[in-house]
Every structure is written in C-alpha cells, then in structure tokens.
C-alpha positions as CSV (number, residue, x, y, z in Angstrom):
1,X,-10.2,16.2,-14.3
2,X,-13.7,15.2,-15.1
3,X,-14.9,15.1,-19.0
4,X,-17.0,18.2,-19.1
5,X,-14.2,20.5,-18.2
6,X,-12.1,18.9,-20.2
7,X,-14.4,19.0,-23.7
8,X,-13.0,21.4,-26.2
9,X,-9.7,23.1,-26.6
10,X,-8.4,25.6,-24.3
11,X,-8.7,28.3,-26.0
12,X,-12.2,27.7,-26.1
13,X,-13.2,26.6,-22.3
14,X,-10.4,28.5,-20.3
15,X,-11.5,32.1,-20.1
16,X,-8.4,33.2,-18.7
17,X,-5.8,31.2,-20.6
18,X,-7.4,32.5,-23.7
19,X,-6.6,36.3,-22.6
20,X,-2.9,35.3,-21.7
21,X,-2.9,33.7,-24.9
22,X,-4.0,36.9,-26.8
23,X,-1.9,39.1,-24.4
24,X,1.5,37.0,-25.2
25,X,0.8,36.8,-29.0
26,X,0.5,39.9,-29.5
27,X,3.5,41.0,-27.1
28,X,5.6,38.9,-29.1
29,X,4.4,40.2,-32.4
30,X,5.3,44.0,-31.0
31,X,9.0,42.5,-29.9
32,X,9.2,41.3,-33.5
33,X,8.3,44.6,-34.9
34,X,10.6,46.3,-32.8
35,X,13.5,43.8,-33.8
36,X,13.1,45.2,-37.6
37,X,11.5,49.1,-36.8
38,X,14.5,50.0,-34.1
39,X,18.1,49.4,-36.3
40,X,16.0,51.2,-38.6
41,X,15.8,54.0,-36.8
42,X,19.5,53.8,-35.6
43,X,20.1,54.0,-39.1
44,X,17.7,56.0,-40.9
45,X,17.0,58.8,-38.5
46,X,20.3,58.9,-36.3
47,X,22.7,57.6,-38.9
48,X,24.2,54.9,-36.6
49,X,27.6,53.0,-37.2
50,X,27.6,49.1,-37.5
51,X,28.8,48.8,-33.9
52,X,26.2,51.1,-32.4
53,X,23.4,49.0,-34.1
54,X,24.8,45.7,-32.7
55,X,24.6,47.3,-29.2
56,X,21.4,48.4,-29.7
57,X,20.7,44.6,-30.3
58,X,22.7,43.4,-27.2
59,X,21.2,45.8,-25.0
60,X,17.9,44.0,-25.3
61,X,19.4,40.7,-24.0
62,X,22.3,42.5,-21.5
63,X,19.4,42.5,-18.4
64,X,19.2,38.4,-18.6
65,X,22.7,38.6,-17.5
66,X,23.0,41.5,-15.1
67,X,19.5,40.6,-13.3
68,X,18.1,37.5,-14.4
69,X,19.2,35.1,-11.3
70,X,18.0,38.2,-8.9
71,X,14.7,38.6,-10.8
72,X,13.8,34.9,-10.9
73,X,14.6,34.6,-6.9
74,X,12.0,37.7,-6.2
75,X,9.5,36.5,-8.6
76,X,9.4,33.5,-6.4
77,X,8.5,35.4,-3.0
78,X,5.7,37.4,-5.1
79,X,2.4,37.2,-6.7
80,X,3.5,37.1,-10.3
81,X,0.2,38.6,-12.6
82,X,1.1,42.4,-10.9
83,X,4.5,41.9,-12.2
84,X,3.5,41.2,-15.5
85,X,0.8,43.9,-15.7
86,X,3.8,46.3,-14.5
87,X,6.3,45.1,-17.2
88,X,3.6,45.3,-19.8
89,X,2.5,48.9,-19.4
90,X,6.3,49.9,-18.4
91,X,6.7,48.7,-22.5
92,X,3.8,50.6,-23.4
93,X,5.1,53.8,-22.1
94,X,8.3,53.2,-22.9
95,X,7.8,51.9,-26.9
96,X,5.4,55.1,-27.0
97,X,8.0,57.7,-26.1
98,X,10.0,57.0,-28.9
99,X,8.1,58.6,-31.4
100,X,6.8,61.2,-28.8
101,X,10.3,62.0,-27.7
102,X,11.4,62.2,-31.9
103,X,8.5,64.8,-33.0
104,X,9.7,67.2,-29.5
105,X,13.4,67.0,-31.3
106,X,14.6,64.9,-28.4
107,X,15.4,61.1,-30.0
108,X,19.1,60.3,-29.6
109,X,20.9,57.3,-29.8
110,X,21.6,57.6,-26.0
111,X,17.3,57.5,-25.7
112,X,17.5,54.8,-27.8
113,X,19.5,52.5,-26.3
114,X,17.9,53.5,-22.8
115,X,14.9,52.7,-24.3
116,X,16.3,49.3,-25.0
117,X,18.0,48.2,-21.8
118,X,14.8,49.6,-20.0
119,X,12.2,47.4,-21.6
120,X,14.6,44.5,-21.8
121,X,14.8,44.7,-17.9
122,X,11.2,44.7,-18.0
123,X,11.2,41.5,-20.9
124,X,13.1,39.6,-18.0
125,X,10.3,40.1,-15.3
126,X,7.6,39.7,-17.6
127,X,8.7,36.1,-19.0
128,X,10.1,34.8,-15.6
129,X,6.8,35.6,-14.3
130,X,5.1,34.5,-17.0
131,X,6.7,31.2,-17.1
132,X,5.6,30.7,-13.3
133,X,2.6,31.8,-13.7
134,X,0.9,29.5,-16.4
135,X,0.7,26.1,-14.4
136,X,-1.1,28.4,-11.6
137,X,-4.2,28.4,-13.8
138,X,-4.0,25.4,-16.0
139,X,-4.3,21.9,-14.5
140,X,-1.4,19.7,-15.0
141,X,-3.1,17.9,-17.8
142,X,-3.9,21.0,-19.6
143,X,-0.1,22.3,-19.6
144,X,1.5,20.2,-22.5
145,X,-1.6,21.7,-25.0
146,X,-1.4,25.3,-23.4
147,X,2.6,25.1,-24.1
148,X,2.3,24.4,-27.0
149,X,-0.6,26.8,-28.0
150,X,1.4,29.6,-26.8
151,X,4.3,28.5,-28.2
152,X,3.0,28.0,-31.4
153,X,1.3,31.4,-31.8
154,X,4.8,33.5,-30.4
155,X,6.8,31.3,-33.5
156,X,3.4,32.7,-35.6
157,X,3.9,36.2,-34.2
158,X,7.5,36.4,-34.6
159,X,7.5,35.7,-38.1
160,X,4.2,37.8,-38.7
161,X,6.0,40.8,-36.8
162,X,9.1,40.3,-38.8
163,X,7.6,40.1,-42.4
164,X,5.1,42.7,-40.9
165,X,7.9,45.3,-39.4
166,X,9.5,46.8,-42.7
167,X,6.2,47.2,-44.2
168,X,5.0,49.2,-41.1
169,X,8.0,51.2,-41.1
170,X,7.9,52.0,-45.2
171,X,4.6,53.1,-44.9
172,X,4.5,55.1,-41.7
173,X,8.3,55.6,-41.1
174,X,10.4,53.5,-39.0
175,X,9.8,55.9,-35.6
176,X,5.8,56.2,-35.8
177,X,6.2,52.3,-35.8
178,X,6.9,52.2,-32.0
179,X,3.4,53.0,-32.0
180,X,2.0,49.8,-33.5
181,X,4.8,47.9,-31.0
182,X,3.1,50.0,-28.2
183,X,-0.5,49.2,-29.5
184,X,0.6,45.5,-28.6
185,X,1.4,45.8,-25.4
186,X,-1.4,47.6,-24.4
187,X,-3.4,45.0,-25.7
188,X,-1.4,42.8,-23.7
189,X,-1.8,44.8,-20.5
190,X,-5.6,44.8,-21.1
191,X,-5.7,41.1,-21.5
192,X,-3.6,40.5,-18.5
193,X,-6.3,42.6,-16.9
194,X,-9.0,40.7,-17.8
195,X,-7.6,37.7,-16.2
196,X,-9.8,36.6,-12.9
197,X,-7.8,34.6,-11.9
198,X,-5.7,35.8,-8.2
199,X,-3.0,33.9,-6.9
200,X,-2.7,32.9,-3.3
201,X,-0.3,35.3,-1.2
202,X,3.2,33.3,-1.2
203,X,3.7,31.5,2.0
204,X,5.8,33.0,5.0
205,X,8.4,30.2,3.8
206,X,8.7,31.0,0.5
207,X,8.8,34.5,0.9
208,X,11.4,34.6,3.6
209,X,13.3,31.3,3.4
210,X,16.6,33.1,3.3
211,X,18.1,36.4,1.6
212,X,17.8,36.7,-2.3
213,X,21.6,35.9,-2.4
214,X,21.1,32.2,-0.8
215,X,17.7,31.8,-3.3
216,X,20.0,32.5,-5.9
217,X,22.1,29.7,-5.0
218,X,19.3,27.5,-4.2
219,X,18.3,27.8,-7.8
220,X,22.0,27.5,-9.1
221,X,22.1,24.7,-7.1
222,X,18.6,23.1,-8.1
223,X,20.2,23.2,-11.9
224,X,23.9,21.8,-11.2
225,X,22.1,18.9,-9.3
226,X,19.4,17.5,-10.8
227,X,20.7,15.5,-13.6
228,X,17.7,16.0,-15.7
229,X,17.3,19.5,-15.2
230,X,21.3,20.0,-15.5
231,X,21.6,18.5,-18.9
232,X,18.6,20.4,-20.5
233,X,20.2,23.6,-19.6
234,X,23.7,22.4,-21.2
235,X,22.4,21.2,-23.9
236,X,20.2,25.2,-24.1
237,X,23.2,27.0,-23.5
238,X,25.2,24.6,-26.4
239,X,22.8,24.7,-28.9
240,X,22.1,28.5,-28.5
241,X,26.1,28.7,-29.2
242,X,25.5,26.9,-31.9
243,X,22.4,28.4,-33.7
244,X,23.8,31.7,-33.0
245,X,26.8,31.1,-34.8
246,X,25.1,30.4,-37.9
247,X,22.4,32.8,-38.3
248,X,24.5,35.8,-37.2
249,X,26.3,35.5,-40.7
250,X,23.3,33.2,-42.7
251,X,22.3,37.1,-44.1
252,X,25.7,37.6,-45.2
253,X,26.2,34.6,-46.8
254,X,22.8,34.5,-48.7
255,X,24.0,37.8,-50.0
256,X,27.6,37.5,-50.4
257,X,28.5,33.6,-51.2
258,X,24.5,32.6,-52.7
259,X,24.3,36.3,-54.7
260,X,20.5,36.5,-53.4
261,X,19.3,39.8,-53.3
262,X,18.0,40.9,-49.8
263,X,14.0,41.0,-50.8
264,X,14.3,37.1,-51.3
265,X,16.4,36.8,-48.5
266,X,13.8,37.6,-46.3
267,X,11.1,35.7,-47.9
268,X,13.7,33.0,-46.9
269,X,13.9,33.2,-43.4
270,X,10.6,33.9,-42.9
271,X,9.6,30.6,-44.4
272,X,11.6,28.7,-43.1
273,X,10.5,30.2,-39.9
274,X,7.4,28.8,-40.3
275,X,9.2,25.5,-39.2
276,X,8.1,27.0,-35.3
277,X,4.9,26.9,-35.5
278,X,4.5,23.3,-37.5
279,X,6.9,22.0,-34.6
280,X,4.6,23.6,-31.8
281,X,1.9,21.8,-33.5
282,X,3.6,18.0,-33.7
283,X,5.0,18.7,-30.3
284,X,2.4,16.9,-28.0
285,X,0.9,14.8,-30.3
286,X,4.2,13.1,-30.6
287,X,5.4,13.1,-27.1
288,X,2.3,11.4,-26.2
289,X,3.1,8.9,-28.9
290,X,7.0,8.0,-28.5
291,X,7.3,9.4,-25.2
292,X,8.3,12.7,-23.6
293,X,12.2,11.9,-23.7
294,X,12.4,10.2,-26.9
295,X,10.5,12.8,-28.2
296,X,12.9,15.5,-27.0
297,X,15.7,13.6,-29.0
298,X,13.5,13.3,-32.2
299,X,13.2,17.0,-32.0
300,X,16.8,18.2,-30.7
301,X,18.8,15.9,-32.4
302,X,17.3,14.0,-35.2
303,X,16.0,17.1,-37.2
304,X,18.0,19.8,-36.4
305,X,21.0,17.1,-38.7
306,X,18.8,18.7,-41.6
307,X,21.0,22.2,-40.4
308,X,23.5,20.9,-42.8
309,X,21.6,21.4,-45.7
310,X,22.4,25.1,-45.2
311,X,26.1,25.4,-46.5
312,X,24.8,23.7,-49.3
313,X,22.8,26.5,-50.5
314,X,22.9,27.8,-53.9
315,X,20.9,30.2,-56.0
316,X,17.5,29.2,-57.7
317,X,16.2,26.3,-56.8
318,X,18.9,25.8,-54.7
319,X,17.3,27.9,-52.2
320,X,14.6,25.7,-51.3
321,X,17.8,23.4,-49.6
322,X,18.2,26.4,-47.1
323,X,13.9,26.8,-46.2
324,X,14.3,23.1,-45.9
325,X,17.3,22.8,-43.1
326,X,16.0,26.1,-41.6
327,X,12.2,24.8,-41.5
328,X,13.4,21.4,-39.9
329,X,15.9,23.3,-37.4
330,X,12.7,25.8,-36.2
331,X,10.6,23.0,-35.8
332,X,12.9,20.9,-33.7
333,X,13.8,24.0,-31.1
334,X,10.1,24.7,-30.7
335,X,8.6,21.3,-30.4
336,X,11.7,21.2,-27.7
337,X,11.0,23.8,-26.1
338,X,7.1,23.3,-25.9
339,X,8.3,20.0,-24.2
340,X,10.8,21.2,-22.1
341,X,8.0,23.8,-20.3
342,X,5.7,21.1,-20.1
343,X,8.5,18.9,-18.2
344,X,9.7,22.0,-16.0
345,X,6.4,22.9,-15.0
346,X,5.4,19.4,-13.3
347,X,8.7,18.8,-12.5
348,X,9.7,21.7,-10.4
349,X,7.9,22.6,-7.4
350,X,6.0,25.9,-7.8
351,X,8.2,27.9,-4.9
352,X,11.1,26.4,-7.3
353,X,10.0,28.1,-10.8
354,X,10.8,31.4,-11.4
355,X,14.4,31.1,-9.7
356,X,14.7,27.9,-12.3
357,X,13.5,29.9,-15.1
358,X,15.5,32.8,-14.8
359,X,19.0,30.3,-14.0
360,X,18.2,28.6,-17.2
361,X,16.8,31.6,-18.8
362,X,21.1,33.2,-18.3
363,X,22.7,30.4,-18.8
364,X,21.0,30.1,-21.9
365,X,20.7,33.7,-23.4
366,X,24.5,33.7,-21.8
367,X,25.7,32.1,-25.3
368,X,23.9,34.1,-27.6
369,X,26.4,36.8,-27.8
370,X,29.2,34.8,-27.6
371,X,27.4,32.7,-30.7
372,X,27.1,35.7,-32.7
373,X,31.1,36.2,-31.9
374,X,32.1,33.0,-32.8
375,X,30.2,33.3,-36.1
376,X,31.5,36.7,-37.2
377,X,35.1,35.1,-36.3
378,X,35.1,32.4,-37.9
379,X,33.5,34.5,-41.0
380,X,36.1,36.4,-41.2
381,X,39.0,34.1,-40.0
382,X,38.2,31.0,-42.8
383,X,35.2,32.4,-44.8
384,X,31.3,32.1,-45.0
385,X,31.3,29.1,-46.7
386,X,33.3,27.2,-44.1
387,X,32.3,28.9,-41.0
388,X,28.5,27.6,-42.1
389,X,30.0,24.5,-42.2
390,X,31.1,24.5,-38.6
391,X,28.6,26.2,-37.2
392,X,25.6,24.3,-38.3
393,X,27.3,21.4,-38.0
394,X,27.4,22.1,-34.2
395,X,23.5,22.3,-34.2
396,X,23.1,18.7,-34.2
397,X,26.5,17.9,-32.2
398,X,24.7,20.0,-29.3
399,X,21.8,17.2,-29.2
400,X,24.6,14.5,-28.2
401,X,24.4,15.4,-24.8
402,X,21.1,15.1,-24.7
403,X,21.5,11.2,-26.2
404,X,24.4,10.9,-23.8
405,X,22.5,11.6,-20.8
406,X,19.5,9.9,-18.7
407,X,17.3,11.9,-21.8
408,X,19.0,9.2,-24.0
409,X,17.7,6.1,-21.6
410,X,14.2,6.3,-20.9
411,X,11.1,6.7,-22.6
412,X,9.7,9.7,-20.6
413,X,11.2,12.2,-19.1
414,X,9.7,11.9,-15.2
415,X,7.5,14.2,-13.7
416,X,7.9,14.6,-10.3
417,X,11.4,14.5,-8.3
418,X,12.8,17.5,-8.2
419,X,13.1,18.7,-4.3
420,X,11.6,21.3,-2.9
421,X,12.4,24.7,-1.2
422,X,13.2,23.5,2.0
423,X,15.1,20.5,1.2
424,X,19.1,20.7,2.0
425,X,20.5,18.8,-1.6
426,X,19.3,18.8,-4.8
427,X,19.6,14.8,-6.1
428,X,17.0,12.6,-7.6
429,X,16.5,9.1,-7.3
C-alpha cells in the first residue's frame, strides 16, 4: 500500500470506513440504551416478575443459538451491506413501535418480548455480516487499526448508552426512550447507506457449494480442526462462562455483602468499564510490539488475574479494588478481541467468514446463560462472598488454554493457513 493512501488515520482517509464507524457506534449505543430502558419498562409500566425480566434479557441472545450457524452459512452465499441495511431499519421499526404500540393501549409483555427476539434475530444478521464485511473494504494492513477503532468506540458507546439510559428514561419515561434507541439505528441505516462501496456478486461456488446443512458443517468443521482457530473459540466459550458467572451477581454483592447503595454501584461499573476502551487503544500498538500471540496472552491471561481483586471489595476506599480488577478485566477482553478479528480476518478465507463468525459467535454466547446460572447457584448454594471467589477466579484459569496451546509457543499468531471452501479437511501445517 503506497504512503499516500496510507497518511492519516482511517477515520480520516477512508470515506466509507468512517460511515460504518459512525453507523456501529451509534448502534451499539442504542443496544446499550435499550439494555437499561426495556426491564424498565417490564417493571414500571407492565409490572413484571423477576423471572419475566430475565427472559426478556435472554430473549435478546436466544436467536445466536436457534439461527446463528444457519445465518452465518447464508451470509456467506450473499452480498452482506443489504443485509445489514435490512437488520438496521428492521430495528428501527421495531424499537419505534414500542412507544407507538404503548400510547394506542396495545404494549404487553407478550409485544415486549416479541419485540426482543425479533430485533435479536436481526442483531445476529447484522453482526455476522458485519464481521464479514469489514476486511471487504479495508486492506489487510488497515484491519488491526479499524478493529480496534470500532472496537474501541462500541466499549465507548456501551458505557455512554448505559450511564446514558436511566437518565433518558427519568426524564422522558422509560417507553418514549425506544425512541432515542430507534433514533440510533436510523442513523445507522443512513450511514450504511452512504457507504459506496458494492461488493462483488458471490461466486457460483460459494453460493452453491452444497445445501446450508453441509455449510454448516463445513464451518463446524473449519473450527474443530484448525488448532488455532479451535482453541480461541474454547477459550471464548470458557471465559464467557466465567465472566458471566461473576457479573450476574457482582450487583448483588456490591449491594448486599459491600452495603453500597445502587447510585454508586453504577458509577462503579461504568468505570471500570472504561477499561474497554483503554484496551482497544493498547491493543495494536502492543501486538505490534510483543507479537500478535504473546500479546493475546498478555491480554487474556496476565490481566484478567487482576479479576481477583473483586471479592476483595469493601466499602470506601475499598471500592477503588473493584474499578481496578474490573478496569484490568475490560481491557484484556477488548484488546483480545480487537486481536482476535484482526487474526480471523487474514486468517480465514473470505467465502469462510461469516459461517466462522456465526460458529464462534454460538459457541460463545452458548455460555452466557449458563454463566449467569452458575453464578446465581453458586450465590445461593455457598454465598456471594465465595461464589465471587470462584467465579472470578475462573477468569484467569480460562486463559490457561490459551498458554497451553500453539498461542502459548510462538510469537505471532500466523496469518494465512486456514483452508479454503473447497478444500476436503480442515488441518494446518
């Protein structure tokens, strides 16, 4: 790539990474506002149980698991910008019938939780798209800082939307705030727009190399093979477990075992939510430093041991133990993470991505509920103290198979090898 396209950050020369940029951020800021502005509106306006809130939460994720291999196989036989302009405005019309639906006398908890499931279905297409779709308009050398740009802003946008979210709701009730959430995403559909950018049509072999059933398997069988691409996605679907585990019940235990009340206890998380986007920001410049795989264990195993600060947690200054572990745990998963695209997105071929993304995308989220189970059990079953204990200890214990594994060997993790489409087995080397 010669130096004059190179001069300058992205945001500044690439037209049309700059516009997904803004389109994501701000779609990830609505998804944070909706995270705070919908339980309240379970419980505020419909006068929701416990349980019913909790399913409201789980039906956001439920899709990944019902439809994520079938999406990520389709995405790969299609142009993926339509898709994403689709899922976009499906949010939009969605998020804005809420409060339409509440001032007709028609919002139910049933609505709700349609509402939900429906623009989780349409979460899953937009991010496996998404996730294929970057390295189609940045060149390969331009992928680790656009990772980590967009990265860095969703960890900006999440904690922005989640400071952000109870404010909107005190001050223009929780159900009008659907329409700030829907704002977002039509800024995001007019960004995505904007893009000029078009995609070549999918090739006659990727589009019909076999029924969606066998492309399913062909990415199932891309992840059990490769050893690199098979021990990332354990060690995702361990750690998830893991960090799960603990923050379903850090609320409760800042409240019940600290004695914080819950204004700090958000002031709390949010800070040390701020970890993401300092981790986003140290990602490349230290993977180009140490190298790409010992970089991955600086950030997956060697901070997230600061989790264990946590349990140790006590009121006043005691406090600033927890920001600390939480600050150091964010910035590990998201400097991972920024990495881990980076590495997927040279390693995989490109007919390869979106069935990889959406395999590792339900192995992964697979955990989460089963995280938040383990927590709440072990809560109940030995305490809050101890069950933070255990679960945060198993933060850093999840990182061990990363140091266990060819991760834990080399310097960088390689980037090319995976096979292709059309190859019969999956094996490196």
């Amino acid at each position: 790539m010669n130096g004059r396209i190179r001069r300058g950050g992205l945001l500044r020369r690439h037209r049309d990474f700059r516009l997904l940029w803004c389109g994501e951020t701000a779609g990830k800021f609505g998804a944070s506002v909706t995270g705070v502005a919908m339980p309240l509106i379970a419980v505020t306006h419909l006068h929701a149980d416990t349980f019913t809130v909790g399913l409201l939460t789980a039906a956001t994720w439920i899709p990944w698991l019902i439809i994520g291999l079938p999406v990520g196989a389709w995405v790969d036989r299609s142009r993926r910008r339509p898709i994403m302009l689709a899922a976009a405005a499906i949010s939009f019309v969605l998020f804005a019938g809420v409060p339409l639906a509440a001032r007709a006398g028609q919002l139910s908890m049933g609505l709700l939780l349609a509402v939900a499931l429906l623009t989780g279905t349409a979460a899953v297409f937009f991010q496996t798209a998404y996730s294929a779709y970057l390295p189609s308009i940045l060149e390969p050398d331009d992928q680790p800082e656009g990772n980590a740009k967009l990265h860095g802003s969703a960890a900006a946008a999440q904690i922005a939307g989640i400071s952000s979210g109870g404010l909107i709701a005190q001050f223009t009730g929780a159900v009008n705030a659907m329409f700030a959430n829907a704002a977002t995403f039509l800024v995001s559909l007019l960004c995505l727009s904007g893009i000029r950018h078009r995609e070549a049509r999918p090739t006659r072999t990727a589009r019909h190399s076999g029924t969606l059933v066998s492309d399913i398997g062909e990415g199932l069988r891309l992840v059990a093979h490769d050893p690199w691409l098979r021990t990332l996605t354990l060690f995702g679907a361990t750690s998830n477990l893991a960090l799960m585990g603990y923050q379903s019940i850090l609320v409760v235990f800042l409240v019940r075992t600290v004695g914080l009340d819950p204004g700090p206890v958000g002031a709390i998380i949010a800070a040390a939510g701020t970890g993401g986007v300092a981790g986003a920001l140290a990602a490349r410049r230290t993977a180009g430093r140490v190298g790409t795989a010992r970089a991955t264990l600086l950030f997956e195993l060697g901070l997230p041991v600061c989790a264990l600060l946590i349990p140790l947690t006590t009121d006043g200054a005691g406090v600033l133990l927890c920001i600390a572990g939480g600050f150091c745990v964010s910035a590990g998963v998201v400097a991972g993470n920024v990495i881990k695209a980076s590495f997927q997105q040279r390693y995989c071929p490109p007919e390869l991505l979106g069935r990889l993304t959406a395999t590792t995308a339900f192995l992964n989220y697979g955990t989460i509920p089963l995280g938040a189970l383990l927590g709440g059990t072990l809560g109940e079953a030995l305490g809050l103290h101890a069950a933070m204990w255990i679960t945060t200890a198993g933060v850093p214990l999840a990182g061990l198979l990363l140091l266990f594994s060819p991760i834990g060997r080399t310097r960088d993790l390689p980037t090319s090898g995976a096979v292709g489409a059309s190859d019969v087995t999956y094996q490196r080397v």
